[in-house]
C-alpha positions, 0 to 999 in steps of 0.5 A: 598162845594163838600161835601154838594154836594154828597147827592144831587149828589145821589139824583139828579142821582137815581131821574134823572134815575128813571125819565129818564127810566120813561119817556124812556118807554113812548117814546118806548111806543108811537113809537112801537104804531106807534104814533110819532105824540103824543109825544109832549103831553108826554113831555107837562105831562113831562114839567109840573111836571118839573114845578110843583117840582120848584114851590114846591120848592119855596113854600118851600123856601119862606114860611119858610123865612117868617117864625119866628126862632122856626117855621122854625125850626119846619117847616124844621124838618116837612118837613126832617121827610116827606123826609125821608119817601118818600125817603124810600118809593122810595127805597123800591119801585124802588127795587120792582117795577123795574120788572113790571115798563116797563108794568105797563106804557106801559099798561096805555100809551095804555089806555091814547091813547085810551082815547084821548091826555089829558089822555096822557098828564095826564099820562106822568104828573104822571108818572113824578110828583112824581119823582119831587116832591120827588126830589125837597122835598130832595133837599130842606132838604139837602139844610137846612142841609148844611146851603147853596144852592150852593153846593146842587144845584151843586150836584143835577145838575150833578147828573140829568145831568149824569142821562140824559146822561145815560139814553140817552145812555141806549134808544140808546142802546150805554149803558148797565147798571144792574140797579138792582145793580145800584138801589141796591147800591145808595138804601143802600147809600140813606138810610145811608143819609136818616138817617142823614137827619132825624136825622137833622130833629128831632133836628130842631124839638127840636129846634123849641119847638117840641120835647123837649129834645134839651139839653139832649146831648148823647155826646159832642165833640165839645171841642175835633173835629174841626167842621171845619176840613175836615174830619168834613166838610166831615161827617156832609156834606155826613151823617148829623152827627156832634159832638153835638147830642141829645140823640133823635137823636141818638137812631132815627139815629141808630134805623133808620138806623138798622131796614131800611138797615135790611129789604132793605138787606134782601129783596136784598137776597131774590131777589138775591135768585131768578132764574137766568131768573127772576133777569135777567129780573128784571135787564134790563125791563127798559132798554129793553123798553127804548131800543126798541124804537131805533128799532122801531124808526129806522123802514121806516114809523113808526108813518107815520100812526099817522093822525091829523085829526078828523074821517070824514076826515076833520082837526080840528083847531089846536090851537098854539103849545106852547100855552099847554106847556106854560100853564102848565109851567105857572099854577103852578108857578102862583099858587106858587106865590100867596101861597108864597104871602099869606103865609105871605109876608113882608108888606108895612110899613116893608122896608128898614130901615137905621142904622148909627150915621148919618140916624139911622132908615131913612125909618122907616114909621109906620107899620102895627100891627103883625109881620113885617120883617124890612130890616135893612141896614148898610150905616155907616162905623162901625158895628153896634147894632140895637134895635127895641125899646119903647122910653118911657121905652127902653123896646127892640121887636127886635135887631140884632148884628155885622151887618157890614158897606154896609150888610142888615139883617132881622129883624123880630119882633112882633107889636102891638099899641104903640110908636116905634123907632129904637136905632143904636149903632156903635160899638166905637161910640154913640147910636143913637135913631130914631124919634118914629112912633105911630102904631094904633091897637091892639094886643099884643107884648110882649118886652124885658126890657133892662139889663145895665150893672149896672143891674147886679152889685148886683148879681155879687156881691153877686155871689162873696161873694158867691164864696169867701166864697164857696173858704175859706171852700174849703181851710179848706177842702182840708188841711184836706184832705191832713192832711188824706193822710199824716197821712195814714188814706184812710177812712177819706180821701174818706169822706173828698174827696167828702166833699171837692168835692162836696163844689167845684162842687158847687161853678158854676166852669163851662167853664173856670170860675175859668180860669186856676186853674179849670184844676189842680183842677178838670181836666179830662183826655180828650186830655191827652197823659198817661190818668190817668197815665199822670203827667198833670193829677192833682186833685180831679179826680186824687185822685178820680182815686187813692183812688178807684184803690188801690193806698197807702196813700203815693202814694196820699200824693203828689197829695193831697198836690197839689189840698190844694196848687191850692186851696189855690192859686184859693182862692187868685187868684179869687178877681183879676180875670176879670168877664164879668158881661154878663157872669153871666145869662149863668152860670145858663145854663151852670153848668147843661150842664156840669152835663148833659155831665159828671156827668149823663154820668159817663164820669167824675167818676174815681172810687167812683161812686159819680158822682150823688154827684157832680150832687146834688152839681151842682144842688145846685150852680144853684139854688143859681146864680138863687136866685142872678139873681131873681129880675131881672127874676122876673120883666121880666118873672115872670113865666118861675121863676115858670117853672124853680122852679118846673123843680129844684124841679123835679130833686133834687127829682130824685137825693134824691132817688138815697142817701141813708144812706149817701152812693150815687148810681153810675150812672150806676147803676140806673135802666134803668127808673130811669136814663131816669127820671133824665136825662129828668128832666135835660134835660128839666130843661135845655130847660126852663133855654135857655131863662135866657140869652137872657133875662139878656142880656146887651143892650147897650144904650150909 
């Protein structure tokens, strides 16, 4: 939690400080006025925007819950961007403000008291406001980058505690602190978070369908780094950065960061270049003023001026002291609540729905058409599955899955005119299908038509006989580029290497298909103590590693002899294998993941610079699990078939054009537009293939 908790620490200090200084110089201001009397309308302007910054937080909170999936995430990535803005804005401010910052207020708390004690109140509110609002839109976005309150709130609450403390010191004079080290340092620290947070931010903009190119990966290192260790834990919690990121979000993060710490830098040397008086001055304004309070304070009779009576002598009526404070503490809260209530409350016909074999859909009453938020509660002793489903065609507008015995989860789904029922599956036990309720109106809702497992036999099949015969001509291959290296032909064995390799790379060998004969087939060095000179390291990338670094015929024989022994194992191996028919749909997805990672990286090319190859022949093999899973598709999502045709399109284009005369382009060697070009169209082939899986999904109704 603690690491969740520094941003917000940071924040909470660096605003609490600001805030507190603000509010010092106004205390300061009013007493060396001899006007004690008004203090209460400086801290009704304080109270207020207190009070505003917590019912903007809740606006914020409870209108993104009420929110689909892709709209918080668009929603949240808005908001991250808008902080980070304001949060360099602040920085840079603070830094360029802090020698004027005691005047500027003491000459508008002087107009404010000319003007009367709503001014005053006015006054105060602004000087404040912003500090809140800045503070409680950080904190909400630190709060979605964590994934949890707890620990942000935590940090914000000492950090403004601290603040409070050292700003009670400072007015006392018991502290002297340089603030302009102080706003220097935690400026540099806030800008490095900043970056993080926008980063964040720009992946939830991809995520909510934005941005686009959520799975264009700069680099994955999830298989590598323990997303839950502590030194993990520690980097994704203080700067945002995790092992999966977007090529967006870095170039965003470093650019970011470069150009913003360049210019906060600068501007420190500038400043520090300045005469010793000046920086002096700029260092202790704030101080001096909240400072000079305490002598003016501590001065017999001051403020005994100060009369609450009007000009002829004669006290006005007073109206109830708390009856200001009250107002505007309860103004913006009320204002709060109605926007969250119109933002799009949960109906009436949406309430708590039971899930068991026994109360399956208990309190499912006829809602109204749109999008309703079901609370689906777990009374059973068993998880359970839950569908929102059309009786008549098992068609499915919403699930959720695990949800365990005595836990509620919401369900958010879109309806509209028809007959609904709720299909509780326990887990080891039978499904369950509640008593349909009729729902009168229009609109449109567009379900899901259930896949059984049934479903996905032909495929599966047909993805079988694909890859059994993909395997005898791999067989034929490598034995022929064995046969190479034993007869001391190196020329035959670099054609015959990528021949072999490319028939491989399209067979969808993708996380852990071919179980472990995938490792001593086409193994990298990743976690391997001697890297390419490691005994663990086997196969076609080994051979890749030799042919191109100048090892002999001899020294490969061996290495060769073993991917046609491996081969020849993966072919008699493969029919025994076991192979989740719901792994099918994700291959689609995932053999391009591992393109995107490996092969338009370079990561996985030891010499021969065919890693564009390999992307061709993966390419291919994603092309033919799609044709095996079309039917299904079809019937489903005619047009993302159309979308995703055209993206396949796209990309073997880009590919063609770097294969010439037989020879392929290394990676890296592709002009810089024409790299982003592929990369792109890969990318964006990836975003319209995310749906296939969901939409193959198996549903279980038995």
């Amino acid at each position: 939690m603690w690491d969740d908790a520094f941003p917000s620490f940071l924040i909470g200090l660096r605003e609490g400080l600001e805030g507190g200084l603000i509010v010092s110089i106004l205390i300061a201001t009013l007493v060396r006025a001899e006007a004690k009397s008004r203090l209460p309308q400086v801290w009704t302007g304080v109270l207020a925007a207190v009070a505003l910054a917590m019912s903007f937080g809740a606006v914020l909170t409870f209108s993104a819950a009420n929110m689909p999936t892709t709209a918080q995430e668009a929603f949240g990535g808005t908001l991250s961007v808008i902080a980070v803005a304001f949060v360099t804005a602040m920085v840079f401010w603070m830094r360029r403000s802090a020698r004027t910052l005691a005047g500027e207020i003491k000459e508008k708390v002087t107009g404010a008291l000319a003007m009367g004690a709503g001014m005053l109140v006015v006054t105060s509110f602004l000087a404040v406001g912003r500090e809140g609002l800045e503070t409680a839109l950080f904190l909400w976005t630190t709060a979605q980058a964590a994934g949890e309150s707890a620990g942000p709130m935590i940090g914000a609450g000492v950090g403004i505690a601290i603040a409070t403390g050292l700003c009670w010191g400072l007015y006392r004079r018991v502290l002297k602190i340089n603030l302009t080290k102080f706003f220097t340092a935690t400026g540099a620290v806030l800008i490095v978070v900043a970056a993080g947070v926008l980063g964040y931010g720009l992946r939830d903009l991809q995520e909510g369908g934005v941005l686009a190119g959520k799975s264009a990966y700069a680099f994955d290192l999830s298989r590598s780094i323990d997303p839950s260790a502590w030194y993990s834990t520690l980097v994704q919690g203080v700067f945002n950065l995790t092992p999966t990121m977007t090529w967006l979000q870095v170039v965003a993060y470093v650019g970011y960061l470069g150009v913003v710490m360049a210019l906060f830098v600068r501007g420190v040397r500038g400043a520090t270049a300045k005469p010793a008086k000046t920086v002096a001055a700029a260092g202790t304004a704030a101080g001096t003023a909240a400072g000079a309070a305490a002598d003016v304070a501590a001065e017999p009779g001051a403020g005994a001026g100060a009369a609450a009576a009007g000009p002829s002598g004669v006290r006005a009526r007073r109206r109830p002291v708390w009856l200001v404070p009250a107002a505007v503490v309860a103004v913006p809260a009320v204002v709060a609540g109605a926007v969250v209530a119109l933002s799009g409350s949960k109906p009436a016909g949406a309430g708590t729905v039971s899930v068991s074999e026994r109360d399956c859909g208990k309190g499912f009453t006829a809602p109204k058409p749109g999008r309703q938020t079901f609370q689906m509660h777990n009374t059973g002793d068993k998880a359970s599955e839950v569908y929102l489903i059309d009786p008549a065609t098992n068609a499915v507008y919403g699930e959720i899955e695990g949800l365990a015995p005595g836990t509620t989860r919401d369900l958010v789904a879109t309806v509209a005119g028809g007959s609904y029922a709720w299909r509780c599956v326990p887990t080891g036990g039978k499904a369950v299908t509640s008593a349909a309720v009729r729902v009168s109106g229009g609109g449109a809702a567009k379900p899901v038509v259930p896949v059984a497992e049934a479903d996905l036999a032909a495929p599966l099949t047909a993805y079988k006989q694909y890859v059994n015969q993909g395997l005898s001509t791999l067989v034929a291959q490598t034995k022929q580029l064995s046969d190479d290296m034993a007869g001391g032909d190196l020329n035959a064995a670099r054609t015959d290497w990528l021949t072999a390799h490319r028939t491989y790379a399209s067979l969808g060998a993708a996380y852990g298909t071919f179980q472990d004969f995938d490792k001593k087939i086409n193994g990298r060095t990743a976690g391997l103590p001697d890297g390419v000179h490691d005994k663990a390291f086997t196969g076609f990338h080994r051979i890749d590693y030799g042919l191109w670094h100048g090892e002999s015929a001899s020294d490969l024989k061996a290495p060769a002899a073993q991917l046609a022994t491996d081969v020849t194992g993966l072919q008699k191996a493969f029919p025994t294998q076991d192979f989740d028919p719901a792994d099918l749909p994700l291959r689609t997805h995932e053999i391009l993941e591992n393109t995107l990672q490996f092969e338009l990286t370079g990561e996985a090319d030891q010499g021969s610079g065919t890693t564009l190859a390999t992307a061709d022949a993966n390419l291919a093999g994603t092309r033919e699990l799609l044709g095996f899973l079309r039917p299904l598709l079809a019937a489903r999502d005619a047009r993302l078939l159309s979308v995703v045709d055209g993206d396949i399109t796209r990309m073997q284009k880009l590919l063609d054009s770097a294969h010439h005369d037989g020879s392929w382009t290394p990676v890296g060697r592709l002009d810089p537009i024409a790299r982003a070009r592929l990369n792109g169209a890969t990318g964006q082939l990836l975003e319209d293939l995310a749906p296939v899986p969901d939409l193959l999904e198996i549903r279980k109704s038995a």
